[in-house]
C-alpha positions in Angstrom: -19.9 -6.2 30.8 -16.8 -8.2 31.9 -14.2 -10.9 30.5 -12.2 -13.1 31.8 -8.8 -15.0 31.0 -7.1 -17.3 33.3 -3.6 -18.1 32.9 -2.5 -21.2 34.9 1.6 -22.1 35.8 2.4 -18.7 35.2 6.8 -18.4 35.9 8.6 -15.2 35.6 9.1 -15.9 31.8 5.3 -15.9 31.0 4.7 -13.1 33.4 7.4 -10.8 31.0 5.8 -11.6 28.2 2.3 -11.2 29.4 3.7 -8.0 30.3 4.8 -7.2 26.7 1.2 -8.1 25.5 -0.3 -5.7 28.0 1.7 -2.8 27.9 1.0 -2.5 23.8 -2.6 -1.8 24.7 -2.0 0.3 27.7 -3.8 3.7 26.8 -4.2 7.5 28.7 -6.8 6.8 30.8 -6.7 3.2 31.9 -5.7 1.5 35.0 -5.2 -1.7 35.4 -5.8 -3.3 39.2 -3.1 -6.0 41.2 -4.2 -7.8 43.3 -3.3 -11.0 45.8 -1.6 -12.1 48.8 2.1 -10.6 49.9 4.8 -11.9 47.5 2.1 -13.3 45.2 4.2 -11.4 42.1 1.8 -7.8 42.2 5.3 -5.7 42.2 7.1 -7.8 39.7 4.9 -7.2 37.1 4.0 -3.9 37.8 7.8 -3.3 37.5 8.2 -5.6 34.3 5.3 -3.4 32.8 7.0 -0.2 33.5 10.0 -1.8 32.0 8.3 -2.8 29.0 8.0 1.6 28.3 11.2 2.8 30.2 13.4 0.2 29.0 16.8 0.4 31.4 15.2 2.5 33.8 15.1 1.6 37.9 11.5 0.5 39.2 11.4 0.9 43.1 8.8 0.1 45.0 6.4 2.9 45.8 5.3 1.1 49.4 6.4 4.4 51.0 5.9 6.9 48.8 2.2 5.4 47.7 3.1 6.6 44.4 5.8 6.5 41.8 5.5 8.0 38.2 7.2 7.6 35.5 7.4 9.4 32.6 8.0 7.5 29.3 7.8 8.0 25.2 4.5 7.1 25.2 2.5 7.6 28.2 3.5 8.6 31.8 2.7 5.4 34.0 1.6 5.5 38.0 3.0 2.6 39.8 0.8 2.8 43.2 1.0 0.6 45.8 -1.9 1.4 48.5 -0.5 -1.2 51.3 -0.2 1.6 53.8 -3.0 4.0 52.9 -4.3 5.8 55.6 -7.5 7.3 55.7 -8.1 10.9 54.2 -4.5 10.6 51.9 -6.2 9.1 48.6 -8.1 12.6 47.4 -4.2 13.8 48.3 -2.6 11.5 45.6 -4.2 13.0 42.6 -5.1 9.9 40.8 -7.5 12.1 38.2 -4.7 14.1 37.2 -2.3 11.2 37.2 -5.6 9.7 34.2 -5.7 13.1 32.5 -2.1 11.9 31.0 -1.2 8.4 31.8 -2.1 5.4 32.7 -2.1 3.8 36.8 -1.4 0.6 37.8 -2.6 -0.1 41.4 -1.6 -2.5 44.3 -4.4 -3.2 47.1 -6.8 -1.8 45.2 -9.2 -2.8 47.4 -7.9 -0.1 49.6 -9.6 2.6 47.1 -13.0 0.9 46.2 -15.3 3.9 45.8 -12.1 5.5 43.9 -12.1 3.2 41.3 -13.4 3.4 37.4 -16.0 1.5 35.8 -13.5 0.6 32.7 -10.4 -1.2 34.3 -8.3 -4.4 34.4 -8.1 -6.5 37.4 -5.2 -9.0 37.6 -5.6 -11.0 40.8 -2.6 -13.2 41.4 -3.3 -16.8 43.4 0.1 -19.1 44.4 -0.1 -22.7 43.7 2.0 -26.0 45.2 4.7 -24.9 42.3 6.6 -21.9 44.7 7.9 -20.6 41.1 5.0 -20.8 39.3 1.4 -18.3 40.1 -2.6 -18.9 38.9 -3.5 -15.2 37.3 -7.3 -14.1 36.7 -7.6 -11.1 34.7 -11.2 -9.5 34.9 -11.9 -6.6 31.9 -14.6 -4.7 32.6 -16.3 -2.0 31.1 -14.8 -1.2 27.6 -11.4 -3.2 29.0 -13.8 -6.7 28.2 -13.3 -5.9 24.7 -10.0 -5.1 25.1 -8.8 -8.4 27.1 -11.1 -10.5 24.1 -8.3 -9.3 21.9 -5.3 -9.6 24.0 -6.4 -13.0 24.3 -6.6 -13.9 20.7 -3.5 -12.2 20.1 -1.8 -14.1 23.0 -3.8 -17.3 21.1 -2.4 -16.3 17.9 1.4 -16.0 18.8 1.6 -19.2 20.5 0.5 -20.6 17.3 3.4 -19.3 15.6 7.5 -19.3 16.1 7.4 -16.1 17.6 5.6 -17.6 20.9 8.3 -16.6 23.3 9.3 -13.2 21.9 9.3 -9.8 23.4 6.9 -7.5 21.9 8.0 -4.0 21.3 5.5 -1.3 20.7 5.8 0.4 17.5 4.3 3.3 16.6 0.9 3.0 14.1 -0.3 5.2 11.7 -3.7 7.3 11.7 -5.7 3.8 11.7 -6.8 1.2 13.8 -4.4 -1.1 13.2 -1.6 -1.7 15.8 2.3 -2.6 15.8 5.1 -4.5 17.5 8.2 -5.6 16.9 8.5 -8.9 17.9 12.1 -10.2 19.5 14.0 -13.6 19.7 17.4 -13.5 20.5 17.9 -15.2 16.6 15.6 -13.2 14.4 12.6 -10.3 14.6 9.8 -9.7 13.2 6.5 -7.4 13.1 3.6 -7.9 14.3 0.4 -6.1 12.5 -2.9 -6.3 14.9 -5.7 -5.7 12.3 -8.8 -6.0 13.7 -11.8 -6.1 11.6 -13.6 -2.9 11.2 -17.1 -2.8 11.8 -19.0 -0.6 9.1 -19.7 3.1 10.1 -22.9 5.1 8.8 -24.6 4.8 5.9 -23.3 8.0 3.6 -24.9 7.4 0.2 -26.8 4.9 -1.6 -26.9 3.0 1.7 -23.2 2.3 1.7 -20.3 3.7 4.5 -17.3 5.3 3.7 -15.5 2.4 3.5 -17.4 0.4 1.5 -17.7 3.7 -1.0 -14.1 4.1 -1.5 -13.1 0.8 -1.3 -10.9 0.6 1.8 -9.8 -2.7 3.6 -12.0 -3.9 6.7 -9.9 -6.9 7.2 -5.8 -8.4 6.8 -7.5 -10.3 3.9 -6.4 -7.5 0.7 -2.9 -7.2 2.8 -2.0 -10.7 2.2 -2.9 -10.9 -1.2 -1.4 -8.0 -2.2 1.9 -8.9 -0.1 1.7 -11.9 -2.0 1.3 -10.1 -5.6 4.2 -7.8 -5.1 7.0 -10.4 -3.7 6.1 -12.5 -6.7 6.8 -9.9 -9.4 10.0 -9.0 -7.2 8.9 -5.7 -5.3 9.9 -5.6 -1.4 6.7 -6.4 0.4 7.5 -7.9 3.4 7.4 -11.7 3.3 4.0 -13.4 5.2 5.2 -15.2 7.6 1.9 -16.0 9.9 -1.6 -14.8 9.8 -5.2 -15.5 10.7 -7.7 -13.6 8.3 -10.6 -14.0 10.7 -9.0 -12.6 13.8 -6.9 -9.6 11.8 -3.2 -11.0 12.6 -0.3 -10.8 10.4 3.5 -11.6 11.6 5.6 -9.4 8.7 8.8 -9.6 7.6 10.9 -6.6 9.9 12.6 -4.3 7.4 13.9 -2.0 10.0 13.1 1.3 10.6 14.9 3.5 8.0 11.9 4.7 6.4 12.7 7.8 4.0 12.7 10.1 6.7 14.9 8.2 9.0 17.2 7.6 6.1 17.5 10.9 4.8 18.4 11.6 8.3 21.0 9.3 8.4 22.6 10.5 5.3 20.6 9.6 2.2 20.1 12.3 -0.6 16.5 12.8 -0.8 16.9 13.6 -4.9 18.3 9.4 -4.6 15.5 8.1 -3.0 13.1 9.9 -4.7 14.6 8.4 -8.0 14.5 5.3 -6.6 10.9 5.5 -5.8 10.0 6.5 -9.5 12.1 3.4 -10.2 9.5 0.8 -8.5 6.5 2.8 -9.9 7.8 2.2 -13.2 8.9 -1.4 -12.4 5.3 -1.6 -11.5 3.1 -0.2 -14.7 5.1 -3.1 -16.4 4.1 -5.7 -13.8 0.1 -4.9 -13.7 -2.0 -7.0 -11.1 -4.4 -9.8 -12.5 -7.9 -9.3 -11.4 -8.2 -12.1 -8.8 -5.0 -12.3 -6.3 -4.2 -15.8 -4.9 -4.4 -15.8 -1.1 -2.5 -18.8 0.7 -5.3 -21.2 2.1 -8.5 -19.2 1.1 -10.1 -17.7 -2.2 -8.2 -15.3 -4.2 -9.0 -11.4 -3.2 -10.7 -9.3 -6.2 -8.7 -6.1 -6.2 -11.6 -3.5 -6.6 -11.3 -0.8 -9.3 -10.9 2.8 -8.0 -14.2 4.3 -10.0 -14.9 8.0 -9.8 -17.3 7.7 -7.6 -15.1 6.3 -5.0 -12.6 9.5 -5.7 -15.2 11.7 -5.7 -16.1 10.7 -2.3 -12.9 11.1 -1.1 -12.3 14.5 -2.8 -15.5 15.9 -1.1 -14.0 15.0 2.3 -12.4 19.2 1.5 -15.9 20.8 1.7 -17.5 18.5 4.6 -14.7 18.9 6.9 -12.2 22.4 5.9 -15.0 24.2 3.6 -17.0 24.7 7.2 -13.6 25.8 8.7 -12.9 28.4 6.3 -16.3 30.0 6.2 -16.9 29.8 9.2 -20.9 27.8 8.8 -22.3 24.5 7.7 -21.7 23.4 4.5 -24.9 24.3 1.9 -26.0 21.7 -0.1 -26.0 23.9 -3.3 -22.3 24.2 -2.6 -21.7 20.6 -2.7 -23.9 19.9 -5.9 -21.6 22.5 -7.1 -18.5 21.0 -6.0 -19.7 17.7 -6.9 -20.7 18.7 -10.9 -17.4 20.3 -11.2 -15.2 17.2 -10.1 -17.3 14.4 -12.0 -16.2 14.8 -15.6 -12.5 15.4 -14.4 -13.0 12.1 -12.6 -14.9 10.4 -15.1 -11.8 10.8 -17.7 -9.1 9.6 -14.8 -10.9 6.4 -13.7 -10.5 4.9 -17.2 -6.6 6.3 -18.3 -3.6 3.9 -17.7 -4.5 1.5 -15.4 -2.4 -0.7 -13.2 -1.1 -0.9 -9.4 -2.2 1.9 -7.6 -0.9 1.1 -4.2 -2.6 4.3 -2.8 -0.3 5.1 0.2 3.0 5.1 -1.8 4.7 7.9 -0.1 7.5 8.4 2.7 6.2 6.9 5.5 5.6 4.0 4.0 8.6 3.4 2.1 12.0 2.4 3.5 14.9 1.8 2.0 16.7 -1.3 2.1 20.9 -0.9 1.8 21.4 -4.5 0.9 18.7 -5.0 -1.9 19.3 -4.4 -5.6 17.5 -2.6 -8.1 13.7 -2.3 -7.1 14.0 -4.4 -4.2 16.0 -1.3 -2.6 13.0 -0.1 -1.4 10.6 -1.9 0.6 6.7 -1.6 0.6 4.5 -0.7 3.7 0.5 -0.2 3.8 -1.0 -1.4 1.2 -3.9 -2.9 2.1 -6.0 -0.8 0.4 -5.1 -1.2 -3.1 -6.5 -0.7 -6.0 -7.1 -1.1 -9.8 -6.8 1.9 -11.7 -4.6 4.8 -13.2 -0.9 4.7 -12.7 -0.5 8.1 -12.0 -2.2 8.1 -8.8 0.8 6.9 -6.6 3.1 9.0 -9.1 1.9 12.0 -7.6 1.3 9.8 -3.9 5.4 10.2 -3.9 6.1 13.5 -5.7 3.8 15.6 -3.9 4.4 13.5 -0.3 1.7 14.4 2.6 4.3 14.4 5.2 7.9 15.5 3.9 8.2 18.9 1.6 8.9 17.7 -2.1 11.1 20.4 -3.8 9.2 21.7 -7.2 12.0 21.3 -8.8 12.6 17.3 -7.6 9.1 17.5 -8.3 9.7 18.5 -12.1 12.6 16.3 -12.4 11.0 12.5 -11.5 8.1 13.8 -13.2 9.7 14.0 -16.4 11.9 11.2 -15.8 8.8 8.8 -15.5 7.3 10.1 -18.5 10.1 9.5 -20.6 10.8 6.4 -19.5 6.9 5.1 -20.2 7.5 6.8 -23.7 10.7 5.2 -25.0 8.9 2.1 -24.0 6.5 2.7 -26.9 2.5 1.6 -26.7 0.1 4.2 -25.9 1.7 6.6 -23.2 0.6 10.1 -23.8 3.3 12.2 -21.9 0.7 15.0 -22.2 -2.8 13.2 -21.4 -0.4 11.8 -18.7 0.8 15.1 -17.2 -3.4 16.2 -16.7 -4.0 13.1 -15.1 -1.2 13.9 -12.6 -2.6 17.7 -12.1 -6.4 15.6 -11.9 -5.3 13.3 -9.2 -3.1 15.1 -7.5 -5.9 17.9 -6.9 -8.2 15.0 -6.1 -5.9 13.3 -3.5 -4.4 16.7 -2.0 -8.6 17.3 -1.6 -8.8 14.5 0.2 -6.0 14.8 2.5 -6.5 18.3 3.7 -10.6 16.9 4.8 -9.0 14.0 6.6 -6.5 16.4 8.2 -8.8 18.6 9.3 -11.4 16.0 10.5 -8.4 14.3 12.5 -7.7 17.7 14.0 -11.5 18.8 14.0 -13.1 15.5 15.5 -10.5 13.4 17.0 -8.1 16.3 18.3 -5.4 14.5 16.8 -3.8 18.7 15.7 -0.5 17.7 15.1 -2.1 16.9 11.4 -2.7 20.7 11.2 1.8 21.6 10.7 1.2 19.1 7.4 -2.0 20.9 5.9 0.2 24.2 3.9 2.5 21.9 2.6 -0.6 19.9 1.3 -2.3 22.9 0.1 0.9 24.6 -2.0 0.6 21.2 -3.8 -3.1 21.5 -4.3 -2.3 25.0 -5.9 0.5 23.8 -7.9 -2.3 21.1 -9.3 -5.2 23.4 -10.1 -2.5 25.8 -12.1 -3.3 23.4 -14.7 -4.9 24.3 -17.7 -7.6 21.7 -17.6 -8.8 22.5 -14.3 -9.4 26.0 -14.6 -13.1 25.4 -13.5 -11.8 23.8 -10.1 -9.6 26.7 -9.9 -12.5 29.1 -10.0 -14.1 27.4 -7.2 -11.5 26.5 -4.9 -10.1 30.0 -4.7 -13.9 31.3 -3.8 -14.1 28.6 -1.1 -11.1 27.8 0.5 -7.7 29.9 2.3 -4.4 30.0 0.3 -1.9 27.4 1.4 0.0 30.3 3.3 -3.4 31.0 5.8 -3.8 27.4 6.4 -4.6 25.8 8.8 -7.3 27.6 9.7 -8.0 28.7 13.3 -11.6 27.2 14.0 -10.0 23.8 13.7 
């Protein structure tokens, strides 16, 4: 399986910024091929790719040395240039190890033919009757066809918009498949969210994958809309400012990079920013979402209702992926049944109580704050795609008991009873006590469900730094079953899983 893209009247400033498109997919593992006659333009762009990771840094030219590594934030890169390879030195080079932890990026390949991987991309450079100008064909094989397809569109995409002749920085992504990049003019920035859609995994139950079950976002589509929601009751989404819905681009408003981590490391009281926080959740239970969100352009977007099923499915991700872990065999199915019969009335009550927003990712690394915005607008919104409809408390407890930055109990306590008294003084409904067991329900539910993703990341995908988050995760799943209504959880989660302070468990 191959692709190819030909690029005609290429100058040195389209051969930078084709660099800046490559080096954002550039992987461990992959090796991309140059290839044309002397002074065609191989060693430029091998050196402007290089450049694009080791900003500053001095590229030389490894004609002597047949190899030059570099080691960068991301990936170490291996700028070979096989000109003057003599027989018998390639098995010398190491090229396999040089894979095991980087990515290579070969001159004359043609000089190591039988060395060379099925999944590569060739760049062969032609000159034309412009002497500043170069014809390049790149070839994708193997699983780099797919890969050249997209770098295509998203080439396609960004010439559609005014950010056609910026640099594109790489920025780090979450645990998805969704990539970033900041993109540079020397007038203004922005970001660049690469969203493909996400084909549907396995049929789990009644037919239905994961996604479908628990309602996550398989295209940009739900990210516009709910963009669009939030900047028009006044919250800090960042503002659309191009996007294709069928090929998964979106250029975003760039707030920076002072999420809550970042700006408690520059300075920023974590009890303040927390308060803040609580500050836009309230804001939002008194701006609820209408059932049907206007998208610029195409039909409005039905924000789907987070129904117990869907968090019961994502609670039970704790006994198909750490239950095995801990006990050291495959799950039973009586176990499960158990599981399940215990969760269902608990979930059954939540699904229905004080609906609204429920943004679903609100916590620090998706929330930055913003020095020169007032009032709620202080802190901008990240990752939201996957939205919902249903109870408030949900991201309440998303922030209070963050995943990924310790929350003291006593903050904890604090915002917690802040919120309440706020929703209280407001008058209606609000149930400070039916309130505080929906927190303790959802917060056991989603601390469930973060401690089976965690340890499928770690389990499946190798991704184990996940593992130095899961006893954080689990204090707060203790602190949540100490409730009085979920004694019965309590029961079974202290038969079937290790306390917080034994976690994460070593078969992971």
């Amino acid at each position: 399986m191959t692709e190819v893209w030909r690029l005609d009247g290429v100058d040195l400033g389209r051969l930078d910024r084709l660099a800046s498109r490559i080096a954002l997919t550039l992987k461990t593992g992959d090796v991309v091929t140059l290839s044309g006659p002397l002074g065609a333009g191989k060693t430029t762009l091998a050196r402007t790719l290089v450049g694009h990771f080791d900003r500053g840094s001095e590229v030389p030219s490894p004609t002597f040395a047949l190899i030059q590594r570099y080691e960068t934030p991301r990936l170490a890169l291996s700028h070979c240039d096989f000109y003057r390879l003599d027989d018998g030195e390639l098995e010398e080079l190491g090229l396999d190890d040089a894979l095991a932890d980087g990515a290579l990026l070969i001159e004359w390949p043609e000089r190591a033919a039988d060395w060379l991987p099925q999944d590569r991309l060739d760049i062969v450079f032609d000159e034309t009757d412009a002497p500043e100008t170069r014809t390049l064909v790149l070839t994708g094989h193997g699983d780099w066809a797919g890969r050249l397809h997209r770098l295509q569109d998203m080439a396609g995409f960004l010439e559609s918009t005014a950010f056609a002749d910026a640099d594109a920085l790489y920025l780090q992504g979450d645990a998805s498949a969704r990539g970033y990049a900041r993109l540079v003019l020397p007038d203004r920035r922005a970001v660049l969210m690469n969203s493909p859609r996400q084909p549907d995994g396995p049929p789990i139950r009644d037919g239905k994958p994961y996604s479908a079950l628990v309602h996550l976002a398989e295209d940009v589509k739900p990210f516009v809309a709910v963009a669009e929601a939030l900047g028009a009751r006044g919250f800090s989404a960042p503002e659309i400012q191009a996007f294709d819905l069928d090929k998964g681009f979106i250029v975003l408003e760039d707030f920076g990079d002072a999420v809550f981590k970042t700006a408690m490391e520059r300075g920023m009281s974590q009890a303040e920013l927390w308060h803040d926080a609580v500050d836009v959740l309230l804001a939002l239970a008194e701006r609820p979402p209408e059932q049907a969100l206007p998208v610029p352009g195409s039909s409005a977007y039905a924000l789907p209702r987070f129904d117990a099923e869907a968090m019961l499915i994502e609670a039970s991700l704790i006994v198909e992926w750490l239950w095995p872990a801990a006990q050291g065999r495959a799950l039973p199915e009586e176990v499960r049944a158990e599981f399940e019969s215990l969760w269902r009335p608990h979930l059954e009550t939540a699904a229905s109580a004080d609906p609204g927003w429920v943004l679903r990712d609100f916590h620090s690394p998706n929330l930055m704050y913003l020095q020169d915005r007032d009032g709620v607008r202080n802190i901008g919104l990240l990752d939201f795609q996957d939205a919902l409809y249903g109870p408030l408390a949900y991201d309440v407890v998303s922030v209070l008991q963050d995943a990924r930055l310790d929350v003291p109990e006593a903050l904890e306590r604090a915002e917690l009873d802040r919120y309440c008294a706020a929703r209280t003084a407001r008058g209606g409904t609000f149930s400070s006590d039916d309130f505080r067991t929906l927190y303790a329900t959802l917060g056991a539910q989603r601390n469930s469900k973060i401690l089976g993703i965690f340890a499928r990341l770690a389990k499946r995908d190798g991704k184990r730094a996940y593992l130095g988050h899961m006893p954080r995760v689990a204090r707060y799943l203790e602190r949540d079953l100490a409730h009085p209504a979920l004694a019965d959880l309590r029961d079974f989660y202290a038969r079937a899983f290790p306390a917080a302070e034994e976690l994460p468990p070593t078969s992971l």
